[in-house]
N, CA, C and O atoms as a MOPAC input file, in Angstrom:
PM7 MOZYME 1SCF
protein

 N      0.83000 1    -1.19000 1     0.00000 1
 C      0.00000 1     0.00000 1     0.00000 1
 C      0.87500 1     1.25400 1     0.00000 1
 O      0.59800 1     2.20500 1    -0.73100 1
 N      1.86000 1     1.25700 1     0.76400 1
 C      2.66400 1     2.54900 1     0.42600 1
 C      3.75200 1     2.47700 1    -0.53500 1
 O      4.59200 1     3.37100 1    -0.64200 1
 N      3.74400 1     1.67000 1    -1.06600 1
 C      4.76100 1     2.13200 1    -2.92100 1
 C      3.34700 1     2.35000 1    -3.21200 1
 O      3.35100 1     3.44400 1    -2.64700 1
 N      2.11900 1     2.23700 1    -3.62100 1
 C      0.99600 1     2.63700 1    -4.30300 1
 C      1.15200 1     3.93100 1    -4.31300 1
 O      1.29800 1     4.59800 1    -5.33700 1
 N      1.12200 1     4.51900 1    -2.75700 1
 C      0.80600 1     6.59300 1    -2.51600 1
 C      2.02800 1     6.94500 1    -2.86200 1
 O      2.23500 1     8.05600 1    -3.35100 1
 N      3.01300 1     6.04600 1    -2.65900 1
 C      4.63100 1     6.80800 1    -2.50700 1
 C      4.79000 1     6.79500 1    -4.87100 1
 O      5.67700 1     7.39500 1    -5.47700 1
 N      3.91800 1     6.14400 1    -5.39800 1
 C      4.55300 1     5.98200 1    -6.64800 1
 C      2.99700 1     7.20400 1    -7.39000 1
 O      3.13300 1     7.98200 1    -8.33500 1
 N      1.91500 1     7.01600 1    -6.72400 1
 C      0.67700 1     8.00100 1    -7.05500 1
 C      1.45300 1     9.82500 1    -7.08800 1
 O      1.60300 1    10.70400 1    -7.93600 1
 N      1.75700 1     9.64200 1    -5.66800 1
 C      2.37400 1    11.09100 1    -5.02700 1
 C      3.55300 1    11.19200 1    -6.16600 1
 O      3.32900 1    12.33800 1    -6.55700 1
 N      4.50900 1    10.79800 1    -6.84100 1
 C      5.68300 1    10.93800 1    -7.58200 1
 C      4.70300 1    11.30700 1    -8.97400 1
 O      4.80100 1    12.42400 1    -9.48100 1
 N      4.06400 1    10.61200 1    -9.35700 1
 C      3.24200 1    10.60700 1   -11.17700 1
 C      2.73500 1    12.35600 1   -10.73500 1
 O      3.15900 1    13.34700 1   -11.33000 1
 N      1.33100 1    12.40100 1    -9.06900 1
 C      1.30800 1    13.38500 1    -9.51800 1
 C      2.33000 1    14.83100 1    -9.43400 1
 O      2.10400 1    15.95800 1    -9.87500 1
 N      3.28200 1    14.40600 1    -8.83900 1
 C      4.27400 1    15.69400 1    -8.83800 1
 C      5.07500 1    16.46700 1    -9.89400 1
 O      5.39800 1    17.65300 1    -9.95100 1
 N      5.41200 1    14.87500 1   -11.15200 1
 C      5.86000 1    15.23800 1   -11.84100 1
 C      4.75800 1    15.77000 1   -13.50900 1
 O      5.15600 1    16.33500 1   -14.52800 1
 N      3.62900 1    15.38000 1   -13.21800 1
 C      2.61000 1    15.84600 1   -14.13500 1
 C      2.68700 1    17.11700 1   -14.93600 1
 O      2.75800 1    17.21100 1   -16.16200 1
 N      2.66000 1    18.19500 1   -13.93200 1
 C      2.53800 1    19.44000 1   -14.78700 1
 C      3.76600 1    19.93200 1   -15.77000 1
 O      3.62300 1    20.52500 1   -16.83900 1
 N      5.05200 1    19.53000 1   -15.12800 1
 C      6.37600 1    19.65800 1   -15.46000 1
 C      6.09700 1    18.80500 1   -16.60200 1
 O      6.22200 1    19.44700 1   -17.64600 1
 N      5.74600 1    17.51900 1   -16.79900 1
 C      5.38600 1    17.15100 1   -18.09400 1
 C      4.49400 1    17.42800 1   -19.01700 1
 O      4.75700 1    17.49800 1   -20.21700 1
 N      3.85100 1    17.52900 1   -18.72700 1
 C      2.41800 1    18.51600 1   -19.88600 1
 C      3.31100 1    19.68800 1   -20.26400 1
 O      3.34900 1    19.80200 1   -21.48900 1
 N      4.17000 1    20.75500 1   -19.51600 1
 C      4.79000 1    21.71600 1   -19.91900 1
 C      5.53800 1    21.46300 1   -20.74000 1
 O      5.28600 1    22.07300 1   -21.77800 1
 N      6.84000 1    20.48600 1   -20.82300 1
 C      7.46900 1    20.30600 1   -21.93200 1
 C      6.57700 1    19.80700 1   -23.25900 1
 O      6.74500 1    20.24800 1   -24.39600 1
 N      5.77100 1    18.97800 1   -22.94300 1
 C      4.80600 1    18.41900 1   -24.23900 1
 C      4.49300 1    19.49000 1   -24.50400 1
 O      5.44400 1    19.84600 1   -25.20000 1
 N      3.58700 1    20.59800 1   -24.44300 1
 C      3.71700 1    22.39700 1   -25.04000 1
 C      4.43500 1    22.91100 1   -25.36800 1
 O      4.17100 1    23.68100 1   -26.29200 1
 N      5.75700 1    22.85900 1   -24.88200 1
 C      6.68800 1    23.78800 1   -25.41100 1
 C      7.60600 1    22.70000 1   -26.27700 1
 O      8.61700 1    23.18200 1   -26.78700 1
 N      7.32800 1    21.12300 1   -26.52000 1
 C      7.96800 1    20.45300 1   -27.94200 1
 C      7.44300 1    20.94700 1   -29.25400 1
 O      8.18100 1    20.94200 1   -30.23900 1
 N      6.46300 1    21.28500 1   -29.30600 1
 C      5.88800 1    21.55200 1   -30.65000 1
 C      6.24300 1    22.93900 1   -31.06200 1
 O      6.27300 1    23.34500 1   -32.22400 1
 N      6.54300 1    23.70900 1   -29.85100 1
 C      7.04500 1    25.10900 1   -31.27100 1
 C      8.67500 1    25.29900 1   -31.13700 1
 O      9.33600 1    25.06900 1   -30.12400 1
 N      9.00900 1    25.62800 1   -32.01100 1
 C     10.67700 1    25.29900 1   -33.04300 1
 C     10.80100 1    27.41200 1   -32.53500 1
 O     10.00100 1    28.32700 1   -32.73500 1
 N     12.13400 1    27.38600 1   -31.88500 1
 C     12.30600 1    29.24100 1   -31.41600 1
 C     13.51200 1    29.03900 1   -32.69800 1
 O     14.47000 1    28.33300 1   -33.01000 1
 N     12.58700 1    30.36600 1   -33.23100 1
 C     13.17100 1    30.61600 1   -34.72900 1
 C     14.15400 1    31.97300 1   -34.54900 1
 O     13.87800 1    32.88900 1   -33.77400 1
 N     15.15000 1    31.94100 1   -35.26100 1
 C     15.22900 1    34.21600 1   -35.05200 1
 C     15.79600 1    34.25500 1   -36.07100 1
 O     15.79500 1    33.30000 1   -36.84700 1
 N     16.45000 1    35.44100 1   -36.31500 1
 C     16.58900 1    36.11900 1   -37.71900 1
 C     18.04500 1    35.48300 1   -38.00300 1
 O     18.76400 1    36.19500 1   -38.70400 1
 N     18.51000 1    34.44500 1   -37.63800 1
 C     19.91300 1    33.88100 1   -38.59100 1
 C     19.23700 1    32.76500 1   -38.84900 1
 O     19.96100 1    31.91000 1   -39.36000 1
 N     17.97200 1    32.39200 1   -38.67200 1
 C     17.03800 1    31.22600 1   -39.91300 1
 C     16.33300 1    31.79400 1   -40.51500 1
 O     15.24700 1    31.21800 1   -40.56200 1
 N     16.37200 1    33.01500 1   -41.24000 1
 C     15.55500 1    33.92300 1   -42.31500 1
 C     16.40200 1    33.16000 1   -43.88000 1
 O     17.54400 1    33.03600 1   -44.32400 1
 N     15.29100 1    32.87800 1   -44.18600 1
 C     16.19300 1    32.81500 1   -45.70300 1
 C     16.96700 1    34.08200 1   -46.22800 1
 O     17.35000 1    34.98200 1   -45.48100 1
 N     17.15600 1    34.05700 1   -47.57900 1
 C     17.79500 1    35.00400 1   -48.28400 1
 C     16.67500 1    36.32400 1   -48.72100 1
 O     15.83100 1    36.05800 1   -49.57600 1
 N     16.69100 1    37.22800 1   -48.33100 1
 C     16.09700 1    38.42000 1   -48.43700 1
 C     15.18100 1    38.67400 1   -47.65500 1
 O     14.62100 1    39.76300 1   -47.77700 1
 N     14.78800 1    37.82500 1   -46.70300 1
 C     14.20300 1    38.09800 1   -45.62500 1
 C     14.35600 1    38.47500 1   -44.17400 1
 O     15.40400 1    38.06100 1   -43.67700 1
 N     13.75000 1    39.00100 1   -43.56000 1
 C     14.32800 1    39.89500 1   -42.32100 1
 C     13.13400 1    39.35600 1   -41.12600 1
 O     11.95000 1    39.15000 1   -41.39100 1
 N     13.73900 1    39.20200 1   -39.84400 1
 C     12.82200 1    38.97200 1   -38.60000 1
 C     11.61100 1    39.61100 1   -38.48400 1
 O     11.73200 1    40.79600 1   -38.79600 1
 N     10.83600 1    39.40300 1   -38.26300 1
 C      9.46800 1    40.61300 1   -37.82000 1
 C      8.87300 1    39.83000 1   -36.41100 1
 O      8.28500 1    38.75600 1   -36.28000 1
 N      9.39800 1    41.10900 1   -35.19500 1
 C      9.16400 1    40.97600 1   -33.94700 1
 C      7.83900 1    40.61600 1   -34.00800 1
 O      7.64800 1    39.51500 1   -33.49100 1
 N      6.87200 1    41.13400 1   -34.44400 1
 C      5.44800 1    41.23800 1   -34.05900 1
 C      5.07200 1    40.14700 1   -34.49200 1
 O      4.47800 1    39.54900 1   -33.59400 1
 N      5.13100 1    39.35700 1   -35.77200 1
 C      4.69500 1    38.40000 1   -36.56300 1
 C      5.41100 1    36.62800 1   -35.57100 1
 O      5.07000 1    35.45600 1   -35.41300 1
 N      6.54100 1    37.58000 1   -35.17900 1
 C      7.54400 1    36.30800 1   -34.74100 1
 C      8.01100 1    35.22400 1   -35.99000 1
 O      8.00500 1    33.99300 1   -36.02000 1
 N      8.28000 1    35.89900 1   -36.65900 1
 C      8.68900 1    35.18700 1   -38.16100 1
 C      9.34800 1    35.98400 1   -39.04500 1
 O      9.57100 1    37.17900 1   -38.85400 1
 N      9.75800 1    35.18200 1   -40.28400 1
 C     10.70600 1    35.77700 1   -41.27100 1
 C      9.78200 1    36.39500 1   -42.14000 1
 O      8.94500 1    35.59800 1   -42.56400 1
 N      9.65100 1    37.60800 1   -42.56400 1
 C      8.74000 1    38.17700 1   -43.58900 1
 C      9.70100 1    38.56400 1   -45.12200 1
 O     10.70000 1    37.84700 1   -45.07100 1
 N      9.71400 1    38.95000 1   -45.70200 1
 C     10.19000 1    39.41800 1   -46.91000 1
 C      9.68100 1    41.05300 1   -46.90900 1
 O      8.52300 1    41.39200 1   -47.15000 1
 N     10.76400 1    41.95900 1   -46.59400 1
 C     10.47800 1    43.21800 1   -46.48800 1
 C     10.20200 1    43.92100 1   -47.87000 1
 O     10.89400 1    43.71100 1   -48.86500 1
 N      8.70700 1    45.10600 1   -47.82300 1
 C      8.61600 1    45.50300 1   -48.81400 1
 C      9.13500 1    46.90600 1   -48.76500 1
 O      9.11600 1    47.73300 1   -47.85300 1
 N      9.75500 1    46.97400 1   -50.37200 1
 C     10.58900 1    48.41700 1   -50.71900 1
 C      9.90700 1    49.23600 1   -51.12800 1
 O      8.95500 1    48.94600 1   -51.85300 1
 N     10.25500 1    50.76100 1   -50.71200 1
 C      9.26100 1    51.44200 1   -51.07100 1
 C      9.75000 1    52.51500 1   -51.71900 1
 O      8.98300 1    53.35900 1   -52.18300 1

């Protein structure tokens, strides 16, 4: 009975800490030295845009 609470109490401690990484696996932190060629960072967008000339 107590490895049951002692192994319950461990799953739930480490729970949220896991759901957190499973959220933060799926997005890729991009910045402006992975812009292709002629493209530039855009803070707001959080992505590479292709700047227009004016």
């Amino acid at each position: 009975m107590k490895i049951k609470v002692t192994l319950a109490a461990a799953v739930l401690a480490l729970a949220p800490g896991m759901a957190a990484a499973m959220c933060s696996w799926e997005k890729t932190q991009q910045s402006a030295s992975q812009c292709g060629a002629g493209q530039v960072w855009d803070a707001e967008s959080q992505g590479c845009v292709t700047p227009v000339s004016s």
